[in-house]
PDB file with SEQRES, HELIX, SHEET and CRYST1 records, atoms N, CA, C and O in Angstrom:
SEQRES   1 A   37  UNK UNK UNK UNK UNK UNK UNK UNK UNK UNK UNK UNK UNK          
SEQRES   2 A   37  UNK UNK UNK UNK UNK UNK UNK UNK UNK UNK UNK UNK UNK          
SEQRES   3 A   37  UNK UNK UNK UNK UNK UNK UNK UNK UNK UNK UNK                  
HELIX    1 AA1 UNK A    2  UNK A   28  1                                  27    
CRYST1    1.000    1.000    1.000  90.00  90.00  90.00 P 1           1          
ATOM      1  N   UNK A   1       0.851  -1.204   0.000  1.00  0.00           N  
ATOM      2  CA  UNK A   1       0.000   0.000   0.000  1.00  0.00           C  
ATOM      3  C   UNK A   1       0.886   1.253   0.000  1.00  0.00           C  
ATOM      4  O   UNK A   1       0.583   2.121  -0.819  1.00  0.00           O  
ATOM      5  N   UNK A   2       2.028   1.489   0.870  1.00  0.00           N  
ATOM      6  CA  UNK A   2       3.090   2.343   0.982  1.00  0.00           C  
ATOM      7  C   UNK A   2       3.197   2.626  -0.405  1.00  0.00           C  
ATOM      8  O   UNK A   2       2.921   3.801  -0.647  1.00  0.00           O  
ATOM      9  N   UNK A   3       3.513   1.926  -1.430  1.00  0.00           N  
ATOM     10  CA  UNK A   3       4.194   1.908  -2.464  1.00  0.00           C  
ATOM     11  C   UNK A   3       3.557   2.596  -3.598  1.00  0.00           C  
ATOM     12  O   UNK A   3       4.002   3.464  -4.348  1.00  0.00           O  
ATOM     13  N   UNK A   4       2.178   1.889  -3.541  1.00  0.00           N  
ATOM     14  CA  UNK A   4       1.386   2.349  -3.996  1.00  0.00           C  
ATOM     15  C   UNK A   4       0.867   3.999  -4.274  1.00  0.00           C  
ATOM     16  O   UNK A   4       0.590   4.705  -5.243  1.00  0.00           O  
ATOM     17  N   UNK A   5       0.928   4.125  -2.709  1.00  0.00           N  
ATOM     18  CA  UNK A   5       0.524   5.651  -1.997  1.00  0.00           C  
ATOM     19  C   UNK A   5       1.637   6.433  -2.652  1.00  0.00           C  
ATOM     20  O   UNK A   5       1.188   7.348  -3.342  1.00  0.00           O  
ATOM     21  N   UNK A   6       3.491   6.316  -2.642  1.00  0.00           N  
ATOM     22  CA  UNK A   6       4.150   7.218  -2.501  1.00  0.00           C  
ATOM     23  C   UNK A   6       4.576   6.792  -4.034  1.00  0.00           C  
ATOM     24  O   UNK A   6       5.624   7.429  -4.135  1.00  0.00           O  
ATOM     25  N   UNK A   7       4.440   6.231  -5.062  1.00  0.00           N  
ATOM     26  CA  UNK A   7       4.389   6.642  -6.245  1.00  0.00           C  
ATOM     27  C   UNK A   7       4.090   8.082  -6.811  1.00  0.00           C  
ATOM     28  O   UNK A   7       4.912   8.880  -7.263  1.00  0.00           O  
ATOM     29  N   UNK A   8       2.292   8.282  -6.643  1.00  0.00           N  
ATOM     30  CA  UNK A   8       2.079   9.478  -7.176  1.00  0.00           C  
ATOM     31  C   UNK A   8       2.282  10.730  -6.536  1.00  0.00           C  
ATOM     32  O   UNK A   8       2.340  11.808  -7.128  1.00  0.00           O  
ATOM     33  N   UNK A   9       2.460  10.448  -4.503  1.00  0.00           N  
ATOM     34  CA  UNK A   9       2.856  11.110  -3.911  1.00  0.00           C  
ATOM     35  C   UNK A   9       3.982  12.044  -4.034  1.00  0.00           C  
ATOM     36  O   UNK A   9       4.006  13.273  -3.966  1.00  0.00           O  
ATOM     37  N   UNK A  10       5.486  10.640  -4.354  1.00  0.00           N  
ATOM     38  CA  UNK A  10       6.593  11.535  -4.754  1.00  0.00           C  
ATOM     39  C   UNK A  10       6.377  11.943  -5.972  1.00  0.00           C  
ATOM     40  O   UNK A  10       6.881  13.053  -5.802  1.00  0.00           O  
ATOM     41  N   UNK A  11       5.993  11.966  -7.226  1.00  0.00           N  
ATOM     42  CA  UNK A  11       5.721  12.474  -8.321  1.00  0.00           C  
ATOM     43  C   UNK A  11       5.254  14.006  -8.083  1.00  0.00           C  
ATOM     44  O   UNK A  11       5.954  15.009  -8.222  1.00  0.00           O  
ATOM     45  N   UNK A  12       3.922  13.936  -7.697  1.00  0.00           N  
ATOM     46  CA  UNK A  12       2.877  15.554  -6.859  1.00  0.00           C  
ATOM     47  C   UNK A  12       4.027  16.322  -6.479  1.00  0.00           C  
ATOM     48  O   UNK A  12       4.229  17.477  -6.852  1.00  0.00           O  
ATOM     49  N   UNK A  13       5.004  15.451  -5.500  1.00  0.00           N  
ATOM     50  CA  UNK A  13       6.077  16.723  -4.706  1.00  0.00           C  
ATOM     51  C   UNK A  13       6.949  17.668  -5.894  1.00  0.00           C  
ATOM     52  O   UNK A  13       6.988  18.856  -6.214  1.00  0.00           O  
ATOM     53  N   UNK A  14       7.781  16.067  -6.445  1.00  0.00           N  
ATOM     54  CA  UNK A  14       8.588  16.611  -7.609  1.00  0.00           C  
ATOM     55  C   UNK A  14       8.092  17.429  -8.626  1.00  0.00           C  
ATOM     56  O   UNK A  14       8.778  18.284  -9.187  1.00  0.00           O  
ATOM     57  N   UNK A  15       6.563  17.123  -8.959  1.00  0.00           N  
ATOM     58  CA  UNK A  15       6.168  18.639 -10.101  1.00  0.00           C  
ATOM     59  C   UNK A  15       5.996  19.611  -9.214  1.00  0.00           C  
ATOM     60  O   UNK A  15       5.993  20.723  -9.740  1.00  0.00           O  
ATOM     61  N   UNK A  16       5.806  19.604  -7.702  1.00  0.00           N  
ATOM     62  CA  UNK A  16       5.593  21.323  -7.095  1.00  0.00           C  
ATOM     63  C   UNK A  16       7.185  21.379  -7.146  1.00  0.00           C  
ATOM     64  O   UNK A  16       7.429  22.254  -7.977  1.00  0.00           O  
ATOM     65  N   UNK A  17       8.162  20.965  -6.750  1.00  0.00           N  
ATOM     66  CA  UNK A  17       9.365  21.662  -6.407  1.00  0.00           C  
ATOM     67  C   UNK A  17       9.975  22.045  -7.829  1.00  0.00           C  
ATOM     68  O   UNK A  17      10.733  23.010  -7.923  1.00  0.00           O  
ATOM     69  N   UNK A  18       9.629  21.268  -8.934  1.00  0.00           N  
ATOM     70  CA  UNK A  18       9.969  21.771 -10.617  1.00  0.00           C  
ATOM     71  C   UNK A  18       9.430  23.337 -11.294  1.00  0.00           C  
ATOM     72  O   UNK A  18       9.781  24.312 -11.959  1.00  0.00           O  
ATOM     73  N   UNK A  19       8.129  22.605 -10.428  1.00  0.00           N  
ATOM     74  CA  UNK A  19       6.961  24.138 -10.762  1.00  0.00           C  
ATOM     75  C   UNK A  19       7.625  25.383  -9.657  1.00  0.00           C  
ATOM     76  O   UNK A  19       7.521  26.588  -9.884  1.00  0.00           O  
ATOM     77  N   UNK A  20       8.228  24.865  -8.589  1.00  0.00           N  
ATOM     78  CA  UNK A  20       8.867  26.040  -7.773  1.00  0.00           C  
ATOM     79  C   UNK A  20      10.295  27.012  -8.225  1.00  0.00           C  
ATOM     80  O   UNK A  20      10.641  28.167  -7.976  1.00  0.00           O  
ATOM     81  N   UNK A  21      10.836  25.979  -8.945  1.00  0.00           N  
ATOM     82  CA  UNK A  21      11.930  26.350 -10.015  1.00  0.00           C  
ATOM     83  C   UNK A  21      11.314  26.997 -10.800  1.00  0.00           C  
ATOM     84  O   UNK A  21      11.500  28.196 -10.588  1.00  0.00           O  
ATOM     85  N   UNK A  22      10.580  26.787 -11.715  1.00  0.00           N  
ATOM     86  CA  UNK A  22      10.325  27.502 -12.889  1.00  0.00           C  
ATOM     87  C   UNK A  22       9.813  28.796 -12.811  1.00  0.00           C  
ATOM     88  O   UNK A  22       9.745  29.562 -13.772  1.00  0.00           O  
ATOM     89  N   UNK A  23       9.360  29.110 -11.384  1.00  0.00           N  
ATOM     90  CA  UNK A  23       8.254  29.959 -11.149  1.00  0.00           C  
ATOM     91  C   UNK A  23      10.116  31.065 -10.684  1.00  0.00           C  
ATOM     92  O   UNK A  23       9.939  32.274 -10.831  1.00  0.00           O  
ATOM     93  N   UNK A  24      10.702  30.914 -10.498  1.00  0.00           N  
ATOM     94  CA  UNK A  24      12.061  31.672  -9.838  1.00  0.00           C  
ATOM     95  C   UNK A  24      12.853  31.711 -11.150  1.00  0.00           C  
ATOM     96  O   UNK A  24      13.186  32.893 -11.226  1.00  0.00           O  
ATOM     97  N   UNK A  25      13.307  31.117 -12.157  1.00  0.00           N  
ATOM     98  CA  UNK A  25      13.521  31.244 -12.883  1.00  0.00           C  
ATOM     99  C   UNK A  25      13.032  32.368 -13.940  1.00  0.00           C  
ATOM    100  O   UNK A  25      13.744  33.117 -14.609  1.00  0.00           O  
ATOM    101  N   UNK A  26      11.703  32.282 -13.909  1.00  0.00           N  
ATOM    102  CA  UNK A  26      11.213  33.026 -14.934  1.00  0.00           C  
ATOM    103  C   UNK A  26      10.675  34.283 -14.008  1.00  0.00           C  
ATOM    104  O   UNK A  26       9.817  34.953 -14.584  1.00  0.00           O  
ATOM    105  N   UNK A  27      11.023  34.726 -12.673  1.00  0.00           N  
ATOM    106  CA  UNK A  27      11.107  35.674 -11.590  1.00  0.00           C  
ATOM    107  C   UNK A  27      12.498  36.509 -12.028  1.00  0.00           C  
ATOM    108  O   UNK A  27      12.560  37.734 -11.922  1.00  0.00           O  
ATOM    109  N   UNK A  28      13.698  35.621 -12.575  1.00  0.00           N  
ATOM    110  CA  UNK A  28      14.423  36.161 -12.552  1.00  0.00           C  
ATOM    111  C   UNK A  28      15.201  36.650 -14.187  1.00  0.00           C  
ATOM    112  O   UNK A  28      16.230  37.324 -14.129  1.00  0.00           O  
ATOM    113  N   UNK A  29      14.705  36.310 -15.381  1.00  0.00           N  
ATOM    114  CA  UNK A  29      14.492  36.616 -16.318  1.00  0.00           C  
ATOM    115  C   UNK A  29      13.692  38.055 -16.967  1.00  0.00           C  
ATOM    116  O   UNK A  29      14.118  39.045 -17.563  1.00  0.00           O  
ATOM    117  N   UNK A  30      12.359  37.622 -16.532  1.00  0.00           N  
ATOM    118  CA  UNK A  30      11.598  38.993 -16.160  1.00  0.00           C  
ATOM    119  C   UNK A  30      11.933  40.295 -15.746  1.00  0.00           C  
ATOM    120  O   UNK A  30      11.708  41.310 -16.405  1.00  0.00           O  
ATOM    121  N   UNK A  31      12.733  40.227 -14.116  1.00  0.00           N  
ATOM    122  CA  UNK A  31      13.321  41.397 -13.865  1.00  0.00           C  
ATOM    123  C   UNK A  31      14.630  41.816 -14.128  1.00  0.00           C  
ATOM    124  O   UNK A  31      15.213  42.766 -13.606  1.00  0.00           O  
ATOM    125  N   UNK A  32      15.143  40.875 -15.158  1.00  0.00           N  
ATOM    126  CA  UNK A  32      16.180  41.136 -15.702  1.00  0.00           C  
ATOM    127  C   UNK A  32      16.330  41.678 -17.094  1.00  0.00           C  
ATOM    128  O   UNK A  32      17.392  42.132 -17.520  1.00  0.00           O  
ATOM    129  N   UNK A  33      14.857  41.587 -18.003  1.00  0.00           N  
ATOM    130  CA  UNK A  33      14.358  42.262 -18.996  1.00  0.00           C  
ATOM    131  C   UNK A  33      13.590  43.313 -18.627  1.00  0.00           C  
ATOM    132  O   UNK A  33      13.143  44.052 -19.504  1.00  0.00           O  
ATOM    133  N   UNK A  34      13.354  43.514 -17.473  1.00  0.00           N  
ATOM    134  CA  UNK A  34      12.876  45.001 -17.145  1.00  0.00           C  
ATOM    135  C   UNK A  34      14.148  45.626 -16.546  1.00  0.00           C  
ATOM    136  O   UNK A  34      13.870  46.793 -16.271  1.00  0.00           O  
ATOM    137  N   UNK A  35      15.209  45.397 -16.280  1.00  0.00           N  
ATOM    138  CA  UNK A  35      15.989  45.814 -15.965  1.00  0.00           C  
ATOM    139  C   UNK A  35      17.100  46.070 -17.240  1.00  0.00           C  
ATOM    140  O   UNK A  35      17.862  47.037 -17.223  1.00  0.00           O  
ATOM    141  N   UNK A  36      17.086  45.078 -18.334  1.00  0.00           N  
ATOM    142  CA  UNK A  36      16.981  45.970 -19.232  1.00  0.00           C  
ATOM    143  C   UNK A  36      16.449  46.784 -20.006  1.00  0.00           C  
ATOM    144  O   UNK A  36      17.261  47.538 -20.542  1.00  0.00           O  
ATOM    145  N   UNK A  37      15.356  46.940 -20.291  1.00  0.00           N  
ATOM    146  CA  UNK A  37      14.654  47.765 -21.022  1.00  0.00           C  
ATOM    147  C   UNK A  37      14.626  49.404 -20.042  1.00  0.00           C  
ATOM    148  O   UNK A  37      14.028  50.381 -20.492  1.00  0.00           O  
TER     149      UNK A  37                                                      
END                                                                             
């Protein structure tokens, strides 16, 4: 059942902490094209 459970569990985590990257990434792109312009 463990196994079962923490399949999609660890998956869920790994797309928020990917989606937490991307979201800082493109935080820091952004104010770096407003910082150039």
């Amino acid at each position: 059942i463990q196994s079962a459970v923490g399949g999609p569990l660890h998956e869920c985590t790994r797309l928020l902490t990917s989606r937490e990257k991307w979201h800082m990434l493109v935080g820091r792109v952004t104010s770096a094209l407003k910082d150039a312009s």
